[in-house]
C-alpha positions in Angstrom: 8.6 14.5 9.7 12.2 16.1 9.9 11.2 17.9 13.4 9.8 14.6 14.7 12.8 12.6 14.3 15.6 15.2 15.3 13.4 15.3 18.9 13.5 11.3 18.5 16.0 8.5 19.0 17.8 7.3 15.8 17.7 8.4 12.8 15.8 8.9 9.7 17.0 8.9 5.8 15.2 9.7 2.4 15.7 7.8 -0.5 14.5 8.8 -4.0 13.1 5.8 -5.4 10.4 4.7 -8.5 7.7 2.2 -7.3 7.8 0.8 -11.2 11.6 1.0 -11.5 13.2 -2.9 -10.6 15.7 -2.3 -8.0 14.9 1.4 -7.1 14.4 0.5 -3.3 18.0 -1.6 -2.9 19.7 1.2 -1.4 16.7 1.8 0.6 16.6 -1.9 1.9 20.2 -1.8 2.8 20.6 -2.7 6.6 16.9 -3.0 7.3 15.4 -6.2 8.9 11.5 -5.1 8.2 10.6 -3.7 4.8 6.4 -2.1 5.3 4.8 -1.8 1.7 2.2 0.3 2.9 -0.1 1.3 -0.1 -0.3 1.3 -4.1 -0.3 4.5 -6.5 -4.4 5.3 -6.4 -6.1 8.3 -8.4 -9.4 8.9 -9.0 -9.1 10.2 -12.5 -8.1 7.7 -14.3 -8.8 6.4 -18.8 -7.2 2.9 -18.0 -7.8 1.1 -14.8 -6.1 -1.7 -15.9 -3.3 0.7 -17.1 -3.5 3.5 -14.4 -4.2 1.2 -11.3 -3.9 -2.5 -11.4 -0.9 -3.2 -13.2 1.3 0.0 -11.0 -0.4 -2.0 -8.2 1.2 -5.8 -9.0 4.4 -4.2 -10.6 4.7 -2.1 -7.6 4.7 -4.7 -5.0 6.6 -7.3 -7.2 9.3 -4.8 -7.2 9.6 -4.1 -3.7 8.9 -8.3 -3.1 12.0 -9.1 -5.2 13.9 -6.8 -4.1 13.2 -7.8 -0.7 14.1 -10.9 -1.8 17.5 -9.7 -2.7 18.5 -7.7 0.3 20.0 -10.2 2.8 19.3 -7.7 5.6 15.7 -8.2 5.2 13.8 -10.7 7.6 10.1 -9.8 7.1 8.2 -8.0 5.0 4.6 -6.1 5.6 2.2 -5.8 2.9 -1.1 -3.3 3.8 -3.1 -1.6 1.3 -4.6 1.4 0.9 -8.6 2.1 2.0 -9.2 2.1 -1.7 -9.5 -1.5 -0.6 -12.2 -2.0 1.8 -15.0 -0.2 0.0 -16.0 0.2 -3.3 -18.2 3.6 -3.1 -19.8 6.2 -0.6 -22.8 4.2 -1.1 -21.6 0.8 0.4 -20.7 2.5 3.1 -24.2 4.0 3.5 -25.7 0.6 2.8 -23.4 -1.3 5.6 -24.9 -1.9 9.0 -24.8 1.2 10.6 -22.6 2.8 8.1 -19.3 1.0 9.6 -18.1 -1.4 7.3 -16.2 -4.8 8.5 -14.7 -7.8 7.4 -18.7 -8.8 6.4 -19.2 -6.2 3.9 -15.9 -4.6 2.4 -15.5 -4.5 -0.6 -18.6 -6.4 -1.6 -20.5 -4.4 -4.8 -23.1 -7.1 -3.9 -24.0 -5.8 -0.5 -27.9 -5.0 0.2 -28.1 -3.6 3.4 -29.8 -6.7 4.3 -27.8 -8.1 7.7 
């Protein structure tokens, strides 16, 4: 990533910041008209799915939302997921149409195969 933007234009910075911790991305968010929340912590190996996925997931993107929120810079925000989204196991996507899934069958446990 370094080598790409020292042959680009601009300029890129890092910022150390904690998905969970309220107000970790404000220095991050400083000057910038478009904030991208581009996926949530996912792990396969997990005790607590509530624990280890959903709640890291909605406290995640409330954080950055608010924060957002905050940062008077800030115009727009853009909220994608992850492909943990669209499917829920190797075997939906066997069972879709031709094995490519769309917006007919993601993320649908109930899919049959039958289109």
């Amino acid at each position: 990533m370094i080598e790409l933007a020292e042959k680009s234009k601009g300029e890129i910075k890092f910022f150390k910041t904690n998905l969970l911790e309220p107000g970790s991305y404000a220095d991050a968010m400083q000057g910038c008209e478009l904030v991208f929340h581009t996926a949530s912590p996912f792990v396969l190996d997990v005790e607590n799915p509530q624990k280890d996925l959903i709640e890291p997931a909605v406290l995640g993107t409330e954080n950055v939302l608010k924060q957002a929120d905050k940062t008077d810079t800030v115009k727009r925000v853009v909220v994608t997921s992850s492909c943990a989204a669209i499917y829920t196991d190797a075997i939906d996507c066997q069972k879709a149409p031709k094995g490519i899934i769309t917006e007919l069958t993601y993320n649908f446990s109930g899919f049959t195969g039958d289109s």
